[in-house]
N, C-alpha and C positions, 0 to 999 in steps of 0.2 A: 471613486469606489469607497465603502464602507467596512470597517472590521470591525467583527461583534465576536468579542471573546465571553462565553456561556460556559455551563456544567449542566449536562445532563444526568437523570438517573436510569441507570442499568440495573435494577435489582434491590443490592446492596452497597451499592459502590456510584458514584460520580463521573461520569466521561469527560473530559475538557475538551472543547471544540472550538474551534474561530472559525465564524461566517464572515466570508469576502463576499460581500453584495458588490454588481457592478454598480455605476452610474444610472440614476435613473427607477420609475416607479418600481417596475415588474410587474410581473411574477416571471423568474428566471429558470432557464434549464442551469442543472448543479452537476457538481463532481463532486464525491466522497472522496478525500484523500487518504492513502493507508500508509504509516511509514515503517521502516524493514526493522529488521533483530535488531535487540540492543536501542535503537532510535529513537524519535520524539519527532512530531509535529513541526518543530523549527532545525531540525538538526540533519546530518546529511550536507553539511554545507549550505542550508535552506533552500535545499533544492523541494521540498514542497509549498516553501511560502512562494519562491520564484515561480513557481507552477501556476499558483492563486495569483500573484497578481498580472501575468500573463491571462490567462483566461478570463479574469475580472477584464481587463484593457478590452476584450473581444466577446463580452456580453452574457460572460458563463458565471455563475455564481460556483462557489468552492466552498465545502467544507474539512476541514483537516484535523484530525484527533489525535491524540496522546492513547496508546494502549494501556492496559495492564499496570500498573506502576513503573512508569514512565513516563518520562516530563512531566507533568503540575496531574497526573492522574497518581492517586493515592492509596489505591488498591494494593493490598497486599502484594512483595514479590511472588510468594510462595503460590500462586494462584495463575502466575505470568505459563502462556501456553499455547497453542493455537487456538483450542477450544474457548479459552476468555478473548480468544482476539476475535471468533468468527460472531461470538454473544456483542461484543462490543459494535462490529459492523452491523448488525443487523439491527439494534438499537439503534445507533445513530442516523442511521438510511431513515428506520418507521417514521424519525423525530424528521428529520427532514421533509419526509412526504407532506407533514402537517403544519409544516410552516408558509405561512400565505405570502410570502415574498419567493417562494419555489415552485415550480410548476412539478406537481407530483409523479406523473410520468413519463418525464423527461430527465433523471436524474440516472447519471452512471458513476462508473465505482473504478478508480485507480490505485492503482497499488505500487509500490517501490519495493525489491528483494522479496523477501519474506510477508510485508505487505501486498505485494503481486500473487504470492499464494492464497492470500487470506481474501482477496479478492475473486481468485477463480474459486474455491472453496465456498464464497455466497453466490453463487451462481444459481441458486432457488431463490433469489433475491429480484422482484421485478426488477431488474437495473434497464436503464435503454443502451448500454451498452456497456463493455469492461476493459480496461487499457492497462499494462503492465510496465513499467520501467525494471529492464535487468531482472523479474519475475522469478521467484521458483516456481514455475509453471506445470512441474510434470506430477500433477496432485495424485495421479493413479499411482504412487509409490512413496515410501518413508521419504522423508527427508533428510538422510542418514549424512551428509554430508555436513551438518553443522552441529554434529559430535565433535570434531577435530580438534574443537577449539576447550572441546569439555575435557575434566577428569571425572571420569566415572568410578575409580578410586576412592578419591574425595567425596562422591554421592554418596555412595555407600557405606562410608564413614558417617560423614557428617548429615549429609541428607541434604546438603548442597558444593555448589565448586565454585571458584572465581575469576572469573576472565578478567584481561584485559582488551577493552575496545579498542577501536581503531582513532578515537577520536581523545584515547589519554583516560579515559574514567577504569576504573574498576568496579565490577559489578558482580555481584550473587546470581547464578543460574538455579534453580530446585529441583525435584526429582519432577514437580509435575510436567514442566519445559520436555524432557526427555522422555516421557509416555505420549505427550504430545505429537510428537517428531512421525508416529506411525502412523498419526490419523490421515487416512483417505478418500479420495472419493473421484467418480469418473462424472460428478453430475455436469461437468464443464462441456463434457460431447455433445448433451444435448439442450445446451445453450443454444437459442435461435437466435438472438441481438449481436450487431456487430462487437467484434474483438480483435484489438491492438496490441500486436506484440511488439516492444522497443525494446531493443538492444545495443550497447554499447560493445563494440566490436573486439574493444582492449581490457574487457570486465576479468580483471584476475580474482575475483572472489566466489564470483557467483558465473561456471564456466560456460559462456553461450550460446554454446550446444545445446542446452537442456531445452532453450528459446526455440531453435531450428529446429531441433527434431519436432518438437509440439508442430510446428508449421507444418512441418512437410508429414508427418506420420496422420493428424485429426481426420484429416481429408474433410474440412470444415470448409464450404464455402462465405462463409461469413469472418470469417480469419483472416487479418493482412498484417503482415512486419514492416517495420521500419529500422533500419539499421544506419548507425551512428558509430562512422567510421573515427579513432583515436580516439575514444571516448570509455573510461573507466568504470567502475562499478556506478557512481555517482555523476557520471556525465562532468567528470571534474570537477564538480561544483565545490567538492572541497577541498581543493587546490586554488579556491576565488579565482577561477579563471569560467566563468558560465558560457562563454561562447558554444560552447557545445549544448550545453542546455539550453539556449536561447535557439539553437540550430533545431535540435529535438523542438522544442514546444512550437515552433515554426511549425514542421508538421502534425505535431497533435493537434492544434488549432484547426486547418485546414479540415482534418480530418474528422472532428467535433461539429466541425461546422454544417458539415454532411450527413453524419449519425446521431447527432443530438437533438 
């Protein structure tokens, strides 16, 4: 396999991406990769490079990005929001289509947490198909559950607040994150291409109901879940114990192999 670490341009701003080409000439079916709040391209436990080089092994080429000012992408925070994440997907896909080592319409779109949203959310996106890890999946409504960790005190004060992640950093949230949180959209029902939902059964952060209901409420015949029994919001990954991610991409693979 080959890693080609590039910057695309979005506008006014630079995307950071690493292409994992499999072995071999092509031109390859690809995955977008999307990683969740707070995250980065390599972080998560590297549960999205694990992802690439799993699928690179079984003939899938991967692209994985940094959003918003996050990991090696330099865009202002103040800009960080869904709306710069759904602009950044949608660049990085077009750039994809035109790369001759990828097969243009064979390209689908995964997402992790809040990544998982930002992926149902480009569902006007020729994708050939859209896969969620732990997803906030239910885009016909705010996202109002990752207020909790905000002071909106602090916003109103200052015009920003500061969390602490889960992985030790301290980071700046803006007011525009929080205008964000309402944008919706139901264009996901009338998605025709297959869609995988994956859920981690023991996910305390992101509660996996939200996963279910989508399943059973869509009435989507193109919809299948895959559930990942003792498996945490990150499939453990960051705990370095990936057995369970390696269990997961077992079936995504499979299942890629089918709809890609």
């Amino acid at each position: 396999m080959i890693e080609k670490r590039i910057f695309i341009k979005c506008v006014d701003h630079d995307i950071p991406m690493v292409i994992m080409y499999p072995d071999g000439a092509g031109p390859f079916p690809c995955v977008l990769l999307l990683h969740g709040y707070m995250a980065y391209k390599e972080g998560d436990g590297y549960l999205l490079a694990k992802t690439a080089a799993k699928l690179a092994e079984n003939g899938i080429a991967t692209a994985r990005i940094d959003f918003c000012s996050m990991g090696e992408n330099r865009y202002s925070r103040i800009h960080y929001g869904i709306s710069i994440m759904i602009k950044e997907t949608r660049t990085s896909f077009e750039w994809l289509q035109n790369d001759s080592k990828i097969i243009s319409d064979r390209i689908g779109i995964l997402g992790h947490s809040l990544g998982g949203r930002i992926a149902f959310l480009s569902a006007e996106l020729p994708s050939k198909c859209l896969i969620t890890f732990n997803g906030a999946v239910n885009t016909d409504r705010p996202v109002d559950f990752l207020r909790a960790g905000l002071s909106m005190e602090e916003i109103a004060d200052h015009g920003y607040t500061v969390i602490h992640t889960s992985d030790g950093r301290y980071e700046l949230v803006f007011e525009q994150f929080i205008k964000d949180l309402s944008i919706c959209s139901d264009e996901i029902y009338h998605y025709q291409n297959p869609i995988l939902v994956c859920v981690g059964e023991q996910d305390p952060t992101l509660d996996p109901s939200i996963s279910y209901q989508f399943v059973k409420n869509c009435n989507m015949p193109n919809v299948e879940m895959i559930k990942i029994d003792n498996a945490n919001h990150t499939f453990n990954a960051k705990t370095g114990d990936y057995t369970k991610v390696y269990e997961l991409l077992g079936h995504v693979v499979t299942w890629l192999k089918k709809n890609l």
